[in-house]
N, C-alpha and C positions, 0 to 999 in steps of 0.2 A: 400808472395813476398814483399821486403822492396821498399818501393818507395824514389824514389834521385833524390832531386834536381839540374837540370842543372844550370851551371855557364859561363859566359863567359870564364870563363879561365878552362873548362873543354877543351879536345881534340876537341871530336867532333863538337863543338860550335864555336871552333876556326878555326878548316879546314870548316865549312863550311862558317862563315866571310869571310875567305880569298877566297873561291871560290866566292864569291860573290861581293869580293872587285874587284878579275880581270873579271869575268864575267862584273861590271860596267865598269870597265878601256876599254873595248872593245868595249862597246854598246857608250861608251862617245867617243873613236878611230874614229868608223866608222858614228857617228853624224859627228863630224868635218872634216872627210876626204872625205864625202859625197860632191859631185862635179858637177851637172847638167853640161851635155855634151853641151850645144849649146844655147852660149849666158845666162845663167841660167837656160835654159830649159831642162827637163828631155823628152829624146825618150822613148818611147816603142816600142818591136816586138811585129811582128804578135800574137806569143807565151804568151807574159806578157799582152798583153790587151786583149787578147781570157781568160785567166785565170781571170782577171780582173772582164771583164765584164762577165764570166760566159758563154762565145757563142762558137761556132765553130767556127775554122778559115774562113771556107765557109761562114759562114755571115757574117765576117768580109768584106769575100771579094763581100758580096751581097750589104754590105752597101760603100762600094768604089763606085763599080759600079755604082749604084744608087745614087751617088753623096753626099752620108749621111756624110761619114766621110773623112775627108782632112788627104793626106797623103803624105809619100815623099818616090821615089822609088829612092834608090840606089844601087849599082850592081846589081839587083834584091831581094836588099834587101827591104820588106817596112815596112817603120818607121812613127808612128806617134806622134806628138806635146803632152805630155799632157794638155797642157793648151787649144789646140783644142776639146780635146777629151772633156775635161767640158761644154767648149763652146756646143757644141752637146748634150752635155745632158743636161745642162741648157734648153736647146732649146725645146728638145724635153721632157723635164717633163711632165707628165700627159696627156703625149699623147703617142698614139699607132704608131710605125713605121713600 
């Protein structure tokens, strides 16, 4: 079997630059169109900080109740701060909750 050197200016070397030029165009898109909802502040759902942090919504909502984590209920949506949620963890580092 002959072995061949690729080149930039072969096809495949080319389609895949260019896949890669607009894959960047897009990841650079959505850095700049990236928008923090409130005041600069990014919310999370129930959902994205249960994934987050790995837990069940139920201990999410063990640690509401138990006054662990500050949140904001609207239409019976709850949303919480990220810049809280650090704060709680800063907190509770190297400790058991």
């Amino acid at each position: 079997m002959e072995e061949r050197i690729l080149t930039i200016k072969d096809d495949l070397i080319a389609e895949t630059l260019e896949l890669l030029r607009k894959a960047n165009r897009k990841v650079v898109k959505l850095i700049d169109d990236y928008k923090p909802v409130l005041h600069g502040e990014r919310l999370m759902t129930d959902g994205e900080l249960a994934a987050v942090l790995r837990v069940s919504p139920r201990a999410l909502r063990d640690y509401r109740n138990d006054g662990i984590l500050p949140y904001i209920r609207m239409k019976g949506n709850i949303l919480y701060k990220e810049s809280d949620i650090e704060k709680v963890l800063k907190t509770h580092e190297h400790k058991e909750i």
